[in-house]
C-alpha positions in Angstrom: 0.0 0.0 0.0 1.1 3.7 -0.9 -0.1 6.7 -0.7 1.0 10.5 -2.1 4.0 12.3 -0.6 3.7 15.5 -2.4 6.0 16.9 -5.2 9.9 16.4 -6.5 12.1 19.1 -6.9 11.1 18.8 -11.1 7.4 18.7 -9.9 6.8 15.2 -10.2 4.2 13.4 -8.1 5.9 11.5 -4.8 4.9 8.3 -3.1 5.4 7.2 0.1 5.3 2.9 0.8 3.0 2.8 4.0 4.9 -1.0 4.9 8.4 0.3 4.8 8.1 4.4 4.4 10.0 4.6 1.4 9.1 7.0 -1.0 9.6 6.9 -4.4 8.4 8.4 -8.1 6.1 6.8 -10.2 8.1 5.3 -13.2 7.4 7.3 -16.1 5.6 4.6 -19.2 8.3 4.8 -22.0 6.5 5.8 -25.4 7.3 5.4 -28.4 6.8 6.3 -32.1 7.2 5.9 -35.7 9.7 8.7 -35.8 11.2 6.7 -33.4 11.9 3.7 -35.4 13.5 6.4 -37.8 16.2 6.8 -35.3 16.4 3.7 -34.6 17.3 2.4 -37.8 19.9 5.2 -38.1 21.5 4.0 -34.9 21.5 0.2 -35.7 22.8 0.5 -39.6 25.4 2.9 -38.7 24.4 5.5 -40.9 24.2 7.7 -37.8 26.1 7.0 -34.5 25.1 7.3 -31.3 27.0 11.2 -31.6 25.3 12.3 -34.4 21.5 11.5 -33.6 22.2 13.2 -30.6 23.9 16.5 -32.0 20.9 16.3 -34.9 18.1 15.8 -32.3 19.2 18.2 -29.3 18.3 15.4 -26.9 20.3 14.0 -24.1 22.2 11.1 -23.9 19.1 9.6 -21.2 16.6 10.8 -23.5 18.1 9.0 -26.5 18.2 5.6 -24.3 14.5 6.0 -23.1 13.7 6.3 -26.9 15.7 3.3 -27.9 14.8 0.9 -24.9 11.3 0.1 -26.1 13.2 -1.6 -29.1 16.3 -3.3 -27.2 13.1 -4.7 -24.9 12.1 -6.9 -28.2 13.8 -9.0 -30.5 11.8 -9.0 -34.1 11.9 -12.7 -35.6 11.9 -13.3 -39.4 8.4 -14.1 -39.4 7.9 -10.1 -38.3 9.3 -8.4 -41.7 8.7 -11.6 -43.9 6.2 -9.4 -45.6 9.0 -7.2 -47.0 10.6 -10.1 -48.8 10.5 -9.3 -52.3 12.4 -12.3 -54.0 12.6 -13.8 -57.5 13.0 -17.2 -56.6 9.6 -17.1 -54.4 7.8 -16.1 -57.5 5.9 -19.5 -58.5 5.0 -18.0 -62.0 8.7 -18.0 -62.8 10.6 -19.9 -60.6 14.7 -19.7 -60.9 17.0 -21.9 -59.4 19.3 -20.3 -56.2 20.9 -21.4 -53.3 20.3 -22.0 -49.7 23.5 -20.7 -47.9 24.2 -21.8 -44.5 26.7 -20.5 -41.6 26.9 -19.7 -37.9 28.5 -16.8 -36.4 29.6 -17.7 -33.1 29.5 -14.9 -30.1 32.2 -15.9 -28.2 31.4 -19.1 -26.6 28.2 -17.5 -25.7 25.9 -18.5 -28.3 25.8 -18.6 -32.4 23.9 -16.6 -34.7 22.5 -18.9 -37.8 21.9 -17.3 -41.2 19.7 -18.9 -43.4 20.6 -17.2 -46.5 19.3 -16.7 -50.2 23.2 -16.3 -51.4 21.9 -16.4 -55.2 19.7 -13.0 -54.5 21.7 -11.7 -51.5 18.4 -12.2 -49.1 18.5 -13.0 -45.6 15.5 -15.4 -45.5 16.1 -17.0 -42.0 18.1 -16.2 -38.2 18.3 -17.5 -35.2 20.1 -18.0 -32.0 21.0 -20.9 -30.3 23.9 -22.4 -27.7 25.4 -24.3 -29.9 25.4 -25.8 -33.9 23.4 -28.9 -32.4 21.1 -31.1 -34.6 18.1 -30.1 -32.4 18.9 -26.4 -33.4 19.2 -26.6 -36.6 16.0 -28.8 -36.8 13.7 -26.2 -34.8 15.1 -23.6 -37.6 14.4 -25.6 -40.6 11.0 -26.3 -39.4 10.1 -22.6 -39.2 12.1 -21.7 -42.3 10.2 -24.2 -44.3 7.0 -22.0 -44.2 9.2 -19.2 -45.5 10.5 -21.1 -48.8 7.8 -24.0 -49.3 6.4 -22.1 -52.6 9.9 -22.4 -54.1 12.9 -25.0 -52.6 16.4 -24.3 -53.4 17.7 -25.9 -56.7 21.3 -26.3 -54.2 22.8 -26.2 -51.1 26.5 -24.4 -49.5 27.6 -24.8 -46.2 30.5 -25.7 -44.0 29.6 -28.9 -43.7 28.7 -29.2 -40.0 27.1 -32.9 -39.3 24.0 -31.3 -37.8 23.5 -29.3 -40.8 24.1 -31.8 -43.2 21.7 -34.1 -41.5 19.0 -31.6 -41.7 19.9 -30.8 -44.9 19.3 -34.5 -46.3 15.7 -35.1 -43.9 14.0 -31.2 -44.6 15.7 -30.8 -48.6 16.2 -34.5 -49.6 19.6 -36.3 -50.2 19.4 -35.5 -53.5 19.4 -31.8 -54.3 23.0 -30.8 -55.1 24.6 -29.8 -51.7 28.1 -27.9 -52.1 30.8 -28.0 -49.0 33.0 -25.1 -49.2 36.2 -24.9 -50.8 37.2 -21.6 -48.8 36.5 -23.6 -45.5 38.2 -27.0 -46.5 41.2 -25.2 -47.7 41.3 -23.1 -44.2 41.7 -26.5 -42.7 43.8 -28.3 -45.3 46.1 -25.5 -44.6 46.4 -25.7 -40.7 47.0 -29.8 -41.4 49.7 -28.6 -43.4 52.1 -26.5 -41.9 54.0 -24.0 -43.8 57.0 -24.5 -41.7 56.8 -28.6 -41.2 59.8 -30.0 -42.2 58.7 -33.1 -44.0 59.2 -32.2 -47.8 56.3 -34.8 -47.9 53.5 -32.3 -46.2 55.0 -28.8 -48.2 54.3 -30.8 -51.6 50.8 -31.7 -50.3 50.1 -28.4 -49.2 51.0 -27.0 -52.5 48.3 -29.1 -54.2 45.8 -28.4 -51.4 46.2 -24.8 -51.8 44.9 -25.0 -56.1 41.4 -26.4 -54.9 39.7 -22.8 -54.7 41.3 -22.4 -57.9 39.4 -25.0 -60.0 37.3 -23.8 -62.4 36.8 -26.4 -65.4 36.0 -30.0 -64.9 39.4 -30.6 -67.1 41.5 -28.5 -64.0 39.5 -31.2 -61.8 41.1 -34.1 -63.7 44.5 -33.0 -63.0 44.4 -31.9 -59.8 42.5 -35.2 -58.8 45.7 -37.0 -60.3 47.6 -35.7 -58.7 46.4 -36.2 -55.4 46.4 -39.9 -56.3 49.9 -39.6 -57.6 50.8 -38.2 -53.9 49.2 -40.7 -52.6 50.6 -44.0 -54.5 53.9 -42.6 -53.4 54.1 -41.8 -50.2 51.9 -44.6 -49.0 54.3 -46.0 -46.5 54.4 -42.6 -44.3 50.6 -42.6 -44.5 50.6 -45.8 -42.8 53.4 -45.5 -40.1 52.4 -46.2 -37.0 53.8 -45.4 -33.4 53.8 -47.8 -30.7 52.9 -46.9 -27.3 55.1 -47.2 -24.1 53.5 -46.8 -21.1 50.4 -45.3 -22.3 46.5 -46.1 -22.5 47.0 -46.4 -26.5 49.2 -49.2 -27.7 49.9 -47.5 -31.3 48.5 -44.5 -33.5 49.5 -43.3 -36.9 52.4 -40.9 -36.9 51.1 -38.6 -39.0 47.7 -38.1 -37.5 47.1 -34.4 -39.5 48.4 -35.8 -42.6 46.0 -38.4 -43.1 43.2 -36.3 -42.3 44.2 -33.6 -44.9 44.5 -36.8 -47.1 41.1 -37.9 -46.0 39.9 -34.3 -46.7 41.3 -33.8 -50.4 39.7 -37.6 -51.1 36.3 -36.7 -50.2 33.3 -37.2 -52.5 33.8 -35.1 -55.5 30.0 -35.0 -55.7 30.0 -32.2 -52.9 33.7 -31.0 -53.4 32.9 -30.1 -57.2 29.3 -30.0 -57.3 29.6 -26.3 -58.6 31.2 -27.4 -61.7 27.9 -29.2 -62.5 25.2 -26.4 -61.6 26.2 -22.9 -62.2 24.0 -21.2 -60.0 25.9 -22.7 -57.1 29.3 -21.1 -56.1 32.2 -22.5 -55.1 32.5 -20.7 -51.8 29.8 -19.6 -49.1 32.0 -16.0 -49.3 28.6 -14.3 -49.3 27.6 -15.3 -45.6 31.2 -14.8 -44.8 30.7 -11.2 -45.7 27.7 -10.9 -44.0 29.3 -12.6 -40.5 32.2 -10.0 -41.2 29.7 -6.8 -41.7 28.6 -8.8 -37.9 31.7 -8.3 -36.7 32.8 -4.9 -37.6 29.0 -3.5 -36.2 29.7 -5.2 -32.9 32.8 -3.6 -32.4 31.4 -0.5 -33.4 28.9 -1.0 -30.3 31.5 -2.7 -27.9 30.2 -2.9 -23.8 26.8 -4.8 -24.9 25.9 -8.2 -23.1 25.6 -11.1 -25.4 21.5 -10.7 -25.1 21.6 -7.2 -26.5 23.8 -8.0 -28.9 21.8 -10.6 -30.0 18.8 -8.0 -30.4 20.9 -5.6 -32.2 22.2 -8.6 -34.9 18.0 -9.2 -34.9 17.0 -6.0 -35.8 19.9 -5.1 -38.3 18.7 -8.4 -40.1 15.1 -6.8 -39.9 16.3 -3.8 -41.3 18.2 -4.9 -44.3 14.8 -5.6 -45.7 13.5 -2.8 -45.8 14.4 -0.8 -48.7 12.5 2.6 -48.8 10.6 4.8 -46.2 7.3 2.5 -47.2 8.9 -0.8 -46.0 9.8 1.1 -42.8 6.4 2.6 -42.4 4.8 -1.0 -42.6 7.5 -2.6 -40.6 6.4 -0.4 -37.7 2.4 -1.1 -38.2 3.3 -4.4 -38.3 5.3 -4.1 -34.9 4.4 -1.2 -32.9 1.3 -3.7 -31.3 4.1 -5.7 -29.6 6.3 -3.5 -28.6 3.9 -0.7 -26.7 3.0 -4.4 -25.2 6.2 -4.7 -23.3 
């Protein structure tokens, strides 16, 4: 129970807590508005920092947050701005084959944003964040980004081929739509099996040849590289299989040259998903088109450094929201469509 105590020094109404005789004010209800949203945007994109809305806006820092709070208190899904999607390949009439890209950007070790991503059109269609890149996460987001693309399923697939993803990939897409793993990834980690500085002559020839995959263009270049990958092989068969015994420890042998048979096992991997680009155009060769977008991530967040991982998750949320919209009549339907749920909160 409570009960008026009068005014502040700013003329505000007082209360007074009959229980413990603490007064206090009566919290102001944060409001907020389509010109709001404006500013919003502004602030999120980056075309105005924090600086400049305030200089442009004569408001105070406080002020500024007590606009922006109502936002940062909600966390738009896809489903919010789907509406604003505009893309080609949904188009039933005329449907054209593109690509589902797919990639995690990892916070830390707090979390992991997925991107679902149209990397034929350059569309975000799909984003989500969960603990970790488990097969029960990426099952939960193919299930709500089916609705999204069930007029029109990709004609291929690109990822880093993760085991989770793949196995959603084969159950939600089918085993047979082309599915590309990428050659900027699997060189990455042909390149730290292979040492630059190792001192077998063995591994700096291998490395050599592992570093031409991104380069292969023409199913002819794929020939040749492919021999000689076999040629390595054929020859240095015996260091492949030498094997260390164990003294005094829980193992009583393992292969020598543990990293080179895995970068061995690597470059021998189905040429069906190493090479599938070669085969369908509109695939490329690389998932560089999420990479750029998980770099864009990373240069915004260190442009907004001090944020906890669950605002920064609501920032990365509404910067994917706002990418969609492309003029001042997007924006204005984007708030209709929200402003329900966030005077709500």
């Amino acid at each position: 129970m409570s009960k008026r105590k009068g005014f502040d020094s700013t003329g505000k109404r007082r209360f007074v807590c009959l229980s413990c005789r603490r007064t206090f004010g009566k919290p102001k209800k944060l409001t907020t508005n389509f010109s709001d949203l404006v500013k919003f945007r502004d602030f999120i994109v980056n075309k105005l920092n924090k600086e400049a809305v305030l200089e442009k806006e004569y408001i105070s820092r406080t002020s500024l947050w007590r606009k922006f709070k109502p936002f940062f208190s909600y966390s738009p899904t896809p489903e919010d701005s789907v509406f604003l999607l505009s893309i080609n390949t949904l188009n039933v009439d005329e449907p054209t084959p593109w690509t589902l890209g797919i990639d995690g950007k990892w916070l830390r070790r707090q979390g992991v944003i997925m991107i679902y991503r149209d990397v034929t059109n350059k569309l975000n269609l799909y984003w989500s964040f969960h603990l970790s890149e488990s097969y029960a996460a990426i099952e939960k987001d193919f299930e709500r980004l089916n609705p999204i693309i069930k007029d029109s399923l990709p004609s291929g697939v690109i990822t880093d081929w993760k085991g989770a993803i793949v196995s959603a990939v084969n159950i939600y897409l089918t085993s047979s739509i082309p599915h590309q793993r990428c050659l900027a990834h699997v060189q990455r980690e042909l390149l730290r099996l292979l040492p630059l500085r190792s001192p077998f002559p063995e591994t700096q020839k291998l490395r050599i040849i592992a570093k031409v995959i991104i380069d292969i263009k023409t199913h002819e270049e794929k020939y040749y590289w492919m021999a000689s990958v076999n040629y390595w092989i054929s020859k240095h068969q015996d260091i492949l299989n030498k094997k260390t015994i164990g003294v005094d420890t829980k193992k009583k042998w393992w292969y020598t040259h543990g990293n080179l048979r895995r970068a061995v096992k690597l470059l021998t991997f189905d040429e069906k998903h190493l090479f599938a680009y070669l085969d369908y155009p509109f695939i490329p060769d690389t998932n560089n088109s999420l990479e750029g977008s998980n770099s864009q991530i990373k240069t915004k967040l260190s442009n907004h450094r001090g944020m906890k991982t669950p605002q920064q998750v609501t920032y990365l949320f509404w910067l994917f929201t706002f990418r969609r919209v492309k003029n001042r009549r997007d924006l204005r339907r984007l708030w209709d469509s929200l402003k329900n749920k966030i005077y709500r909160l």
